[in-house]
MIDOSE-1310 file (N, C-alpha, C; in nm, 2 decimals, decimal comma, always signed):
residues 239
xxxx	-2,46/+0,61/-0,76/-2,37/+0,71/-0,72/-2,44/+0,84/-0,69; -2,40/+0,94/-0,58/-2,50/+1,03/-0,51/-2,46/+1,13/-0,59; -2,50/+1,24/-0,63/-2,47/+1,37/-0,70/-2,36/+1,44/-0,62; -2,36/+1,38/-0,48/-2,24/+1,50/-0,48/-2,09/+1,42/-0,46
xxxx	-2,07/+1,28/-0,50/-2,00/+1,21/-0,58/-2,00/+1,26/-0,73; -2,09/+1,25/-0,76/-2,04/+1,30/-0,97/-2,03/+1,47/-0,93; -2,06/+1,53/-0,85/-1,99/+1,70/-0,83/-1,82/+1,69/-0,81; -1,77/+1,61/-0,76/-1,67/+1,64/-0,69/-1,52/+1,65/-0,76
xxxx	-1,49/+1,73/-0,78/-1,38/+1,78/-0,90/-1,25/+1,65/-0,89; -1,17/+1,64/-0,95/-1,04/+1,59/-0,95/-0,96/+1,57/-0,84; -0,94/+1,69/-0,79/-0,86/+1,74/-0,67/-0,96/+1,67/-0,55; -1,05/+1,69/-0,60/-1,13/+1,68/-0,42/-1,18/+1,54/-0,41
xxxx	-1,19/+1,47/-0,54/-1,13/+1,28/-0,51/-1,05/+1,25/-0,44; -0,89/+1,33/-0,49/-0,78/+1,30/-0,43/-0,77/+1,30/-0,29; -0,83/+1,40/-0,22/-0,82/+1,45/-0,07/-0,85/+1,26/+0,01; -0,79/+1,22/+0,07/-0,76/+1,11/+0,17/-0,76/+1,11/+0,27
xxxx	-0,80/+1,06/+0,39/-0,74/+0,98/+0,51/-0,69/+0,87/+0,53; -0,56/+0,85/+0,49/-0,50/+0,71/+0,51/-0,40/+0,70/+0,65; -0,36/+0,52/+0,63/-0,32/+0,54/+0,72/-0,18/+0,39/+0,66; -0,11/+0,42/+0,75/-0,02/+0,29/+0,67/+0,09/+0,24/+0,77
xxxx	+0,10/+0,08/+0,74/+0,20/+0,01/+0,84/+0,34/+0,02/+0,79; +0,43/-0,10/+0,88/+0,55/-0,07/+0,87/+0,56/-0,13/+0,72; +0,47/-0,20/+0,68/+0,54/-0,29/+0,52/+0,49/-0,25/+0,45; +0,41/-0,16/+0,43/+0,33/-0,06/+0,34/+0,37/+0,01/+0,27
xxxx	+0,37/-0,02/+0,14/+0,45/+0,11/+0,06/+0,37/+0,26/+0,08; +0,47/+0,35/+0,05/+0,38/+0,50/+0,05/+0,39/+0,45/-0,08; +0,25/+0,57/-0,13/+0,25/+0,56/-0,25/+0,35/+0,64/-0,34; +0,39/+0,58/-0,46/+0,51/+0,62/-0,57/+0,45/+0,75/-0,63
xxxx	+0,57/+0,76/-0,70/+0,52/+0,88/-0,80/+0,41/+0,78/-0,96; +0,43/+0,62/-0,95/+0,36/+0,60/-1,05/+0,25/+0,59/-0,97; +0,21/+0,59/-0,92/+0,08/+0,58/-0,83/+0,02/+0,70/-0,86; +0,07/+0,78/-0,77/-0,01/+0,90/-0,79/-0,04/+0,94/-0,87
xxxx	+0,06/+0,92/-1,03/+0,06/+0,97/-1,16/-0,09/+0,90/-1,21; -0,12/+0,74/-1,17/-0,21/+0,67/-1,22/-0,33/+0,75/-1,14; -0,29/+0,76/-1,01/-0,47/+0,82/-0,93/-0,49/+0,99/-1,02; -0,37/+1,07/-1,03/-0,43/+1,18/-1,06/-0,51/+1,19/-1,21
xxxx	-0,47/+1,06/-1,29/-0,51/+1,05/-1,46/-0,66/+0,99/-1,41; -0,67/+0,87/-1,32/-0,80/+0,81/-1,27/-0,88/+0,93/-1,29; -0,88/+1,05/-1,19/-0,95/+1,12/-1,13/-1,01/+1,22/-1,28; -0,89/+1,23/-1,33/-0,93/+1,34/-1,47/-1,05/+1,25/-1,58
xxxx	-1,06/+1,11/-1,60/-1,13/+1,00/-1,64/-1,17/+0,89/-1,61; -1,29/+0,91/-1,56/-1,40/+0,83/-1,50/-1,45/+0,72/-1,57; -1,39/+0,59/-1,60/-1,35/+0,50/-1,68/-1,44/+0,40/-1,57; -1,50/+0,42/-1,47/-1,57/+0,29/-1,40/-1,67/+0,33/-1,38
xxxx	-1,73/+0,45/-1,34/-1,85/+0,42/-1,29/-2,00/+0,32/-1,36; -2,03/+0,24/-1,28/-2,17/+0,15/-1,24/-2,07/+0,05/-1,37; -1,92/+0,05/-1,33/-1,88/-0,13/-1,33/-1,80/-0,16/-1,24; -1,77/-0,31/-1,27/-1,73/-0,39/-1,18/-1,62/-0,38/-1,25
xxxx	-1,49/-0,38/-1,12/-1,38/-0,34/-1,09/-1,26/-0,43/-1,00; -1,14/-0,50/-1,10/-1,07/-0,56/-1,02/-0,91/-0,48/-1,02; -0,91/-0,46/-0,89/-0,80/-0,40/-0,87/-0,66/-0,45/-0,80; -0,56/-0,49/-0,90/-0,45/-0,56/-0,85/-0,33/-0,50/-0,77
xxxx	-0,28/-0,53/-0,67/-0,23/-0,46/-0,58/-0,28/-0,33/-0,52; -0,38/-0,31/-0,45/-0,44/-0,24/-0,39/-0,37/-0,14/-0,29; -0,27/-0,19/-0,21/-0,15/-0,12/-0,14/-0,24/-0,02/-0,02; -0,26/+0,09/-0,03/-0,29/+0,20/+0,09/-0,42/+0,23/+0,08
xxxx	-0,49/+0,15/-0,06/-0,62/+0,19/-0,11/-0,65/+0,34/-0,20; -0,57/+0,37/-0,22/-0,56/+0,50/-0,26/-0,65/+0,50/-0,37; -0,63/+0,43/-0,49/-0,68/+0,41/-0,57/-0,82/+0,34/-0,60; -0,82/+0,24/-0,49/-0,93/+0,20/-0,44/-1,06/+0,29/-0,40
xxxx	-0,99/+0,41/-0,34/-1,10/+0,49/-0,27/-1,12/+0,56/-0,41; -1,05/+0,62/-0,48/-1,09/+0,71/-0,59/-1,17/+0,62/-0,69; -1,16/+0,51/-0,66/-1,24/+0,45/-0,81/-1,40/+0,40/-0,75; -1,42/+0,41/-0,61/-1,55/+0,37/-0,57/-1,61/+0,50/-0,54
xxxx	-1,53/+0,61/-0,55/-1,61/+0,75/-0,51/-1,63/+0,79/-0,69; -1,58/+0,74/-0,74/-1,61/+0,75/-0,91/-1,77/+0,69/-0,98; -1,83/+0,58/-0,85/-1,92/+0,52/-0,85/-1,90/+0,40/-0,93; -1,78/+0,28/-0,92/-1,77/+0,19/-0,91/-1,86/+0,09/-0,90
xxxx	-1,93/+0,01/-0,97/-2,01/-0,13/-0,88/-2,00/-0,22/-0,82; -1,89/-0,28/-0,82/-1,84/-0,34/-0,70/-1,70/-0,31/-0,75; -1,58/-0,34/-0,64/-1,43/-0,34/-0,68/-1,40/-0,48/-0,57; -1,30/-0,55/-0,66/-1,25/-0,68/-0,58/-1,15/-0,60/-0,57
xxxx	-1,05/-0,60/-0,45/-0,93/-0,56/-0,41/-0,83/-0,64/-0,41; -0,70/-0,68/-0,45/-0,61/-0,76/-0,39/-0,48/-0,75/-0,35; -0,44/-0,79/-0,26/-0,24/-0,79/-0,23/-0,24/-0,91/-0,20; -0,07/-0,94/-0,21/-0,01/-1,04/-0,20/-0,01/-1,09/-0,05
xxxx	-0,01/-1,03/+0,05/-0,06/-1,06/+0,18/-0,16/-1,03/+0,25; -0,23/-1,09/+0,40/-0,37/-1,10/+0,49/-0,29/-0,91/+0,51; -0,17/-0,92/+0,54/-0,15/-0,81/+0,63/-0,14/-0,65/+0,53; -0,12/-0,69/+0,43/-0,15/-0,57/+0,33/-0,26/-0,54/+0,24
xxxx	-0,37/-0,66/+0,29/-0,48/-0,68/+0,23/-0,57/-0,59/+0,37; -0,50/-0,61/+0,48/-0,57/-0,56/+0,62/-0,58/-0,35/+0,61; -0,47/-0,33/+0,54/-0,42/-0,17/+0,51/-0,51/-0,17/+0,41; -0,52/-0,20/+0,32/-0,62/-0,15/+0,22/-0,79/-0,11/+0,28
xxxx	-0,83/-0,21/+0,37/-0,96/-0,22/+0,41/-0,94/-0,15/+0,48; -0,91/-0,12/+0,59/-0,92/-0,01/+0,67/-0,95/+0,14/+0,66; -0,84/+0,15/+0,53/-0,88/+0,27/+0,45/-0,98/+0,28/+0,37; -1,03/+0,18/+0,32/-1,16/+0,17/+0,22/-1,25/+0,20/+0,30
xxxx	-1,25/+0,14/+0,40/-1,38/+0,14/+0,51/-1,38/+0,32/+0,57; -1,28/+0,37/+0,63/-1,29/+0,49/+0,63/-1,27/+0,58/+0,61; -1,27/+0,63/+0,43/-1,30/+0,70/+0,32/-1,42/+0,67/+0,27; -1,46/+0,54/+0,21/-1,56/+0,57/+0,17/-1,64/+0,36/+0,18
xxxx	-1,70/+0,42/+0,33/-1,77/+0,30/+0,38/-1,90/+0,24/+0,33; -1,94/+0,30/+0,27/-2,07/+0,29/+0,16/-2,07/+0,15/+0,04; -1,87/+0,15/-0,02/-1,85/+0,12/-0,12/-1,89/-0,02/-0,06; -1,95/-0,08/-0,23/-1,92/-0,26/-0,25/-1,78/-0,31/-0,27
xxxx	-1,76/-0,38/-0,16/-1,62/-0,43/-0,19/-1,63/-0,58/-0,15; -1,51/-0,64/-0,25/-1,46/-0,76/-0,18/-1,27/-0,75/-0,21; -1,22/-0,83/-0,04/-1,09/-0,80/-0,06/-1,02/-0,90/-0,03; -0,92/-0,92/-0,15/-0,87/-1,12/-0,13/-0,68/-1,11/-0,16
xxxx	-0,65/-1,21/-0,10/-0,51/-1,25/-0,12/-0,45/-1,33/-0,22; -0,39/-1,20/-0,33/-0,36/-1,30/-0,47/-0,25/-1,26/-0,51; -0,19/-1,35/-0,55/-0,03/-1,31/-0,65/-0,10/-1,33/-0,82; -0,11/-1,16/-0,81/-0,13/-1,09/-0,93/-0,27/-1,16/-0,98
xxxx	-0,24/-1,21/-1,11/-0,39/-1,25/-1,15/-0,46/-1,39/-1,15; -0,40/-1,39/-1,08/-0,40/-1,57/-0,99/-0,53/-1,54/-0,88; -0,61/-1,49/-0,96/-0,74/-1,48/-0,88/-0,87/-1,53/-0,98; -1,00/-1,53/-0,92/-1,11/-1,58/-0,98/-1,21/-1,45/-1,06
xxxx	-1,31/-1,53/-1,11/-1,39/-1,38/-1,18/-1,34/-1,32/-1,30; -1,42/-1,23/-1,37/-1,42/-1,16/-1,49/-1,50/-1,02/-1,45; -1,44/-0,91/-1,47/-1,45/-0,77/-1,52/-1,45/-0,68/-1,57; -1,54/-0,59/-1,55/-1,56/-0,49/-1,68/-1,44/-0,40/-1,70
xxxx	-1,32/-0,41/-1,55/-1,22/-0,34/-1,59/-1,09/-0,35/-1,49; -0,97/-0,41/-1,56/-0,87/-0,43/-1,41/-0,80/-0,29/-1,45; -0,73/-0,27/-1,32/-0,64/-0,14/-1,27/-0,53/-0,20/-1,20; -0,44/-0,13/-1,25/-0,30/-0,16/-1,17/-0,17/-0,08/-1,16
xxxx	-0,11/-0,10/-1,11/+0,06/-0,03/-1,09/+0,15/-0,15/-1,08; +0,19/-0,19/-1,25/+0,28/-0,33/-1,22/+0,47/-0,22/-1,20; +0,48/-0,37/-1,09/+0,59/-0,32/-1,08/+0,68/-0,35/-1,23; +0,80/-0,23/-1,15/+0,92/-0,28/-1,30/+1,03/-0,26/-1,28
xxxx	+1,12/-0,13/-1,22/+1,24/-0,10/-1,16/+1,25/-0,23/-1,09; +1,14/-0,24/-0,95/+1,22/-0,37/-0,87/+1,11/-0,50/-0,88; +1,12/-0,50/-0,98/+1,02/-0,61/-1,04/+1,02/-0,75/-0,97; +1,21/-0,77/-0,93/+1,27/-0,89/-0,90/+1,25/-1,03/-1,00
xxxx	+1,21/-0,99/-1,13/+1,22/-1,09/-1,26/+1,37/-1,04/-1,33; +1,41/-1,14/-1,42/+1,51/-1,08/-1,51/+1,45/-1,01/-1,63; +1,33/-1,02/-1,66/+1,25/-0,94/-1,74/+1,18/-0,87/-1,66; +1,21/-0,73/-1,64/+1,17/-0,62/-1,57/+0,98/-0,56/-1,62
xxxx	+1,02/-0,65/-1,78/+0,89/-0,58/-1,78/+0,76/-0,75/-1,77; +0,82/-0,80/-1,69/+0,74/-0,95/-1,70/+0,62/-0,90/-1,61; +0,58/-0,78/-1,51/+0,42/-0,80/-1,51/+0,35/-0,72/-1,60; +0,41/-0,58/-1,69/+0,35/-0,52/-1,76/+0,34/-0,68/-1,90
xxxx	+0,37/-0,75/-1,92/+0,44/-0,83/-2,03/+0,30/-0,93/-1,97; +0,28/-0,99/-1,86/+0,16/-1,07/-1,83/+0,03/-1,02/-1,85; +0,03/-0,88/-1,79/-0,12/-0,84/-1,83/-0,13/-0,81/-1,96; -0,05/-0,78/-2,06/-0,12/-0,79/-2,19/-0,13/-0,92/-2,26
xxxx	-0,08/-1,01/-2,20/-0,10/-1,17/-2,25/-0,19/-1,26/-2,19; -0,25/-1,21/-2,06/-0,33/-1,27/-1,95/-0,42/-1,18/-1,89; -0,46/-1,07/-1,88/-0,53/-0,99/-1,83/-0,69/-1,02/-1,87; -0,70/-1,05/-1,98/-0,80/-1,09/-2,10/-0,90/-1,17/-2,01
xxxx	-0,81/-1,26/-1,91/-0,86/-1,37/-1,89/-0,94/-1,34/-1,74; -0,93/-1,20/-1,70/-1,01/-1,16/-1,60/-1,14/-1,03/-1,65; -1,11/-0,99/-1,76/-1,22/-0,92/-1,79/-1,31/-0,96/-1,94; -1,41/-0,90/-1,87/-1,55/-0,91/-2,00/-1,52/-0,87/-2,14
xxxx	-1,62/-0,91/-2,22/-1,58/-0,83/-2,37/-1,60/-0,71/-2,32; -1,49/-0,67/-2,39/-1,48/-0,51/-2,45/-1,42/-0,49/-2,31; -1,38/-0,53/-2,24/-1,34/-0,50/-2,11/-1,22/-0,38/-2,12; -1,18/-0,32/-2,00/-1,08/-0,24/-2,00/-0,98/-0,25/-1,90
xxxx	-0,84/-0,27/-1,98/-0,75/-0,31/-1,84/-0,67/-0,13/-1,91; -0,61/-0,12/-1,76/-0,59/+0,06/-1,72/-0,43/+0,01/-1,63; -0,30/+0,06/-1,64/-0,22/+0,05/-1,58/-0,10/+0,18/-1,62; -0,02/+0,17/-1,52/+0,12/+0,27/-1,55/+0,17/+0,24/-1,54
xxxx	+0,26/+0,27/-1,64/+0,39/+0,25/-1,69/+0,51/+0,37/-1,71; +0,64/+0,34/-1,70/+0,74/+0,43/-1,70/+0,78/+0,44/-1,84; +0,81/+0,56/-1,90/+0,86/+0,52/-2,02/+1,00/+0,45/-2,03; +1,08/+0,48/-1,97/+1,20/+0,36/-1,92/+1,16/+0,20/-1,97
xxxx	+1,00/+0,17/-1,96/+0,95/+0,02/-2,00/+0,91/+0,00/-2,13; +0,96/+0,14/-2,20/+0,97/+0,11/-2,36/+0,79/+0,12/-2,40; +0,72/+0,24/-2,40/+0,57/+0,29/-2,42/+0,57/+0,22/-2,52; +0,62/+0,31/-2,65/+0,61/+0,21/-2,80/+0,60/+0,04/-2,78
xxxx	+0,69/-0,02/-2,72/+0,66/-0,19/-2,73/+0,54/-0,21/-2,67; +0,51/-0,14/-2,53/+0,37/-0,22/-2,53/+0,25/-0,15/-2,60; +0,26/-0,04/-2,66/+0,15/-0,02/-2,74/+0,14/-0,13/-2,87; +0,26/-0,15/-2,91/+0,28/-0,23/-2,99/+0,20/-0,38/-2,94
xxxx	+0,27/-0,44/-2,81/+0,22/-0,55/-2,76/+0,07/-0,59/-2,75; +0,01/-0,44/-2,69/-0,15/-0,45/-2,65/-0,19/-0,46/-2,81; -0,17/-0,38/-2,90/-0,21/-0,44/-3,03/-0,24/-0,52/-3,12; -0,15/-0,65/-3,06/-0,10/-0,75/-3,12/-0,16/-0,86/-3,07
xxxx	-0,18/-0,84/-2,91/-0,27/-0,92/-2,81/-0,46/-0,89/-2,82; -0,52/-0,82/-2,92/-0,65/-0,81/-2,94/-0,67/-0,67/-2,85; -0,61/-0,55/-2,83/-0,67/-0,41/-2,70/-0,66/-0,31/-2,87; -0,72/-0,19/-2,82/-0,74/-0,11/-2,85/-0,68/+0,00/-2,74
xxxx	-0,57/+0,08/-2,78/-0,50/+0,09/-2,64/-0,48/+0,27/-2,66; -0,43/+0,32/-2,56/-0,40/+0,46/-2,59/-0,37/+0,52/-2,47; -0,31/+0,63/-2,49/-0,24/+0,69/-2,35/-0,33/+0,76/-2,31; -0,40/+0,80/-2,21/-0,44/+0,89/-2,13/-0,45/+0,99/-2,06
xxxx	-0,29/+0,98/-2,01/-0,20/+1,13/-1,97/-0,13/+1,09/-1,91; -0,07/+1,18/-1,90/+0,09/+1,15/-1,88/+0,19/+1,23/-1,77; +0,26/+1,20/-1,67/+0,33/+1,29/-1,63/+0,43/+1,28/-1,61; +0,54/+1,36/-1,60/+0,70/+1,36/-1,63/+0,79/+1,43/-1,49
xxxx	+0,86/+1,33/-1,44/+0,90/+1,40/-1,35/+1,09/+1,30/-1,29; +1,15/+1,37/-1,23/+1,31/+1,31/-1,17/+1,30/+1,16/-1,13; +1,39/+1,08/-1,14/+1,42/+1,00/-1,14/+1,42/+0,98/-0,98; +1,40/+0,83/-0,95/+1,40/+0,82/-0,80/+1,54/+0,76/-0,77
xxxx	+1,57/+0,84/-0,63/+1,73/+0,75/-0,59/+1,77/+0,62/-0,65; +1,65/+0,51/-0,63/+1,71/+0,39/-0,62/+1,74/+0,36/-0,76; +1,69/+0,46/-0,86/+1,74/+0,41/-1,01/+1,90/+0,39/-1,01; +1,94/+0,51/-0,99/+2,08/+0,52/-1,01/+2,14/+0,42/-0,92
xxxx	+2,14/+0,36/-0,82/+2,19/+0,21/-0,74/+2,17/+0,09/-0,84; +2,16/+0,10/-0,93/+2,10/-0,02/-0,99/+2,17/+0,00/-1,16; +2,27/-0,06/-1,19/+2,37/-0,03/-1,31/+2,30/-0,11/-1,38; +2,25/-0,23/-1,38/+2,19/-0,29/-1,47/+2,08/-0,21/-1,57
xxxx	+2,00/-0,18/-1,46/+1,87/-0,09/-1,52/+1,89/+0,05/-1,61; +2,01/+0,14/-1,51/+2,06/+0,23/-1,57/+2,09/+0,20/-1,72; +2,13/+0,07/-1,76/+2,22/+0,04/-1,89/+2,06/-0,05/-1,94; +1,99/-0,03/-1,94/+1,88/-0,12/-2,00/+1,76/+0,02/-2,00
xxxx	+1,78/+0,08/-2,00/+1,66/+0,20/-1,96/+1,76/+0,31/-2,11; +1,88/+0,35/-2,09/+1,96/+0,38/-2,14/+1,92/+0,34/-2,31; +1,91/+0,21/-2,33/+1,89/+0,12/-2,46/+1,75/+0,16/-2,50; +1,62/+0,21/-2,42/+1,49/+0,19/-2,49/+1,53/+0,37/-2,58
xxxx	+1,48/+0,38/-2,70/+1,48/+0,50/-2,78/+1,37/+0,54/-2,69; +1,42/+0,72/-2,64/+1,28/+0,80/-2,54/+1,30/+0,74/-2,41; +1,33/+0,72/-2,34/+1,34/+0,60/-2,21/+1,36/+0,70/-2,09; +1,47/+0,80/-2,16/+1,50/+0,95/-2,04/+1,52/+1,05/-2,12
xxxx	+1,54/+1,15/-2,03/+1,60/+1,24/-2,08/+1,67/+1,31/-1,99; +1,79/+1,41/-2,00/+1,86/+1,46/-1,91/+1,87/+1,63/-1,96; +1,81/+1,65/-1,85/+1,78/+1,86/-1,84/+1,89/+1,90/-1,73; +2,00/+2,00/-1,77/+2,12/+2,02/-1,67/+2,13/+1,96/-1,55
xxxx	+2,13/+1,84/-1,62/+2,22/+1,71/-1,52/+2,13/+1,63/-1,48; +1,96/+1,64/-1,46/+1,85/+1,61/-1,37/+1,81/+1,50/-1,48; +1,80/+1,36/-1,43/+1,70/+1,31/-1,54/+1,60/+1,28/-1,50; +1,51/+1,25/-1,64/+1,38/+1,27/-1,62/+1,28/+1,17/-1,68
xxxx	+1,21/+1,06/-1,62/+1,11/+0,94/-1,69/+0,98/+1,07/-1,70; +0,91/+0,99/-1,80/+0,76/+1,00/-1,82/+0,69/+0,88/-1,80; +0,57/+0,92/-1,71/+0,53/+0,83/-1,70/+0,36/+0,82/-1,73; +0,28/+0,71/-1,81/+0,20/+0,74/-1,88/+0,10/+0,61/-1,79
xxxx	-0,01/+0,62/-1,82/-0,13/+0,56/-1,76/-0,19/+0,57/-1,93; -0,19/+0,39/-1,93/-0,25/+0,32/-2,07/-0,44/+0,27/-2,02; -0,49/+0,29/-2,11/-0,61/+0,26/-2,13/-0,62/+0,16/-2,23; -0,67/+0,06/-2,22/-0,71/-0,05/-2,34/-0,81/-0,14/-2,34
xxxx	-0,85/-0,12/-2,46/-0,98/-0,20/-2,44/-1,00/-0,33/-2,51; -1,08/-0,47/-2,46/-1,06/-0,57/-2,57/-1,14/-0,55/-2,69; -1,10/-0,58/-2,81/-1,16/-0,58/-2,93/-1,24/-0,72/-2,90; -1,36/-0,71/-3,01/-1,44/-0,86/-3,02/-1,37/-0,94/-3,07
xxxx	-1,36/-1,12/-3,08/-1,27/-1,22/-3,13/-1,32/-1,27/-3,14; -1,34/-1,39/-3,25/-1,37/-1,49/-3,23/-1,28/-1,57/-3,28; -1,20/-1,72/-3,22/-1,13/-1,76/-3,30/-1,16/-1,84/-3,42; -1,09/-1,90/-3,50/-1,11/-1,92/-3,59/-1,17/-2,08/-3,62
xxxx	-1,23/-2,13/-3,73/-1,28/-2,28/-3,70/-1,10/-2,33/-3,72; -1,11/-2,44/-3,66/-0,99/-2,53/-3,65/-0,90/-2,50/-3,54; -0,88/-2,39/-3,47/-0,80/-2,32/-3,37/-0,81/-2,41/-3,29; -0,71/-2,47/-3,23/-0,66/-2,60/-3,12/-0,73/-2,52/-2,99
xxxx	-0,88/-2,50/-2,96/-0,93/-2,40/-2,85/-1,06/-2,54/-2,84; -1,06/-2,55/-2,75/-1,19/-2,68/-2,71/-1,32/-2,56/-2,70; -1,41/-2,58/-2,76/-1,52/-2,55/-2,85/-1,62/-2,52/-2,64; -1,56/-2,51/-2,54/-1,62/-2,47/-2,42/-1,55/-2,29/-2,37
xxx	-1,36/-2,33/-2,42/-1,29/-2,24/-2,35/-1,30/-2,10/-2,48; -1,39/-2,13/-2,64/-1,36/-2,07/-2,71/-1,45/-1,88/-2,66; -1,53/-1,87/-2,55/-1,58/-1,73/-2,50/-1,53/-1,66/-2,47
């Protein structure tokens, strides 16, 4: 990584040239919430980096200008995998990249650290929180010991259970930072959510009339394991 990469403040990671098609999401407010916490802690440099749902690259560019060692990129399509690189390539063309077509972690390899923005509002599961709910039960199975998987979450997805979850699944977990801001249109179209978001204790809150999620970027790390003798684990898959 060049020195005037490790000079470059917070803010001046952030600064972009992107560019984006018609199926492209802009980026969210949990996005940004995750790139602006990225930027405050430099959680990659000189490792290797798998990044799920890659989207406009946004995050992509900030974690290779962080001095990343390599980053695998992925989306669910050739054509949203095409928007990512484009941007990677002209922000910051220097970086090691590889960039592939995967639904979620239905990809190959192990790393020192995955990143992500799982969906959850429009998750389209009946468990809303079924990808934050996969990566703490399967994430494992893409990174190294002591690896670190890094994602955002709404407090609406109930903070407490998955700190609880990552604990229970072998992470060492903790919030990172956090930011709090209005609720987007499409929440309120959505009565189901409204009345399930409603039920988590902390989930919202409502400031003269305006409500308001928090939204937090988790850090977790794997603890060391070994399982136990007799554990139904064939004595190849037990690493």
């Amino acid at each position: 990584m060049s020195a005037e990469t490790t000079s470059q403040s917070p803010q001046d990671l952030l600064v972009m040239d992107l560019s984006m098609g018609a199926e492209d999401w802009t980026p969210t407010p949990h996005g940004q919430c995750l790139a602006e916490v990225l930027a405050e802690n430099n959680l990659v440099e000189g490792k290797t980096v798998l990044e799920l749902g890659a989207g406009t690259g946004n995050h992509t560019i900030l974690l290779a200008r962080q001095g990343a060692k390599h980053i695998v990129a992925t989306e669910i399509t050739q054509e949203l995998v095409e928007t990512t690189e484009v941007n990677v390539k002209r922000n910051v063309p220097e970086a090691s990249m590889e960039y592939r077509v995967a639904d979620w972690l239905a990809t190959d390899g192990s790393f020192d650290v995955v990143v992500t923005n799982p969906p959850f509002c429009k998750s389209g599961k009946q468990n809303r929180r079924y990808y934050i709910d996969s990566l703490i039960l399967d994430a494992h199975k893409r990174l190294n010991a002591n690896g670190t998987l890094i994602f955002v979450q709404s407090s609406m997805a109930d903070l407490a259970k998955t700190l609880e979850r990552l604990n229970e699944n072998g992470y060492e977990a903790r919030a990172i930072g956090e930011r709090r801001g209005p609720f987007r249109d499409y929440y309120f179209e959505d009565e189901q959510f409204m009345k399930e978001s409603a039920s988590v204790v902390g989930g919202f809150d409502v400031v003269e009339g305006v409500h308001y999620e928090t939204l937090s970027v988790i850090a977790a790390t794997l603890r060391d394991y070994t399982p136990p003798a007799g554990a139904h684990i064939p004595d190849e898959l037990r690493a």
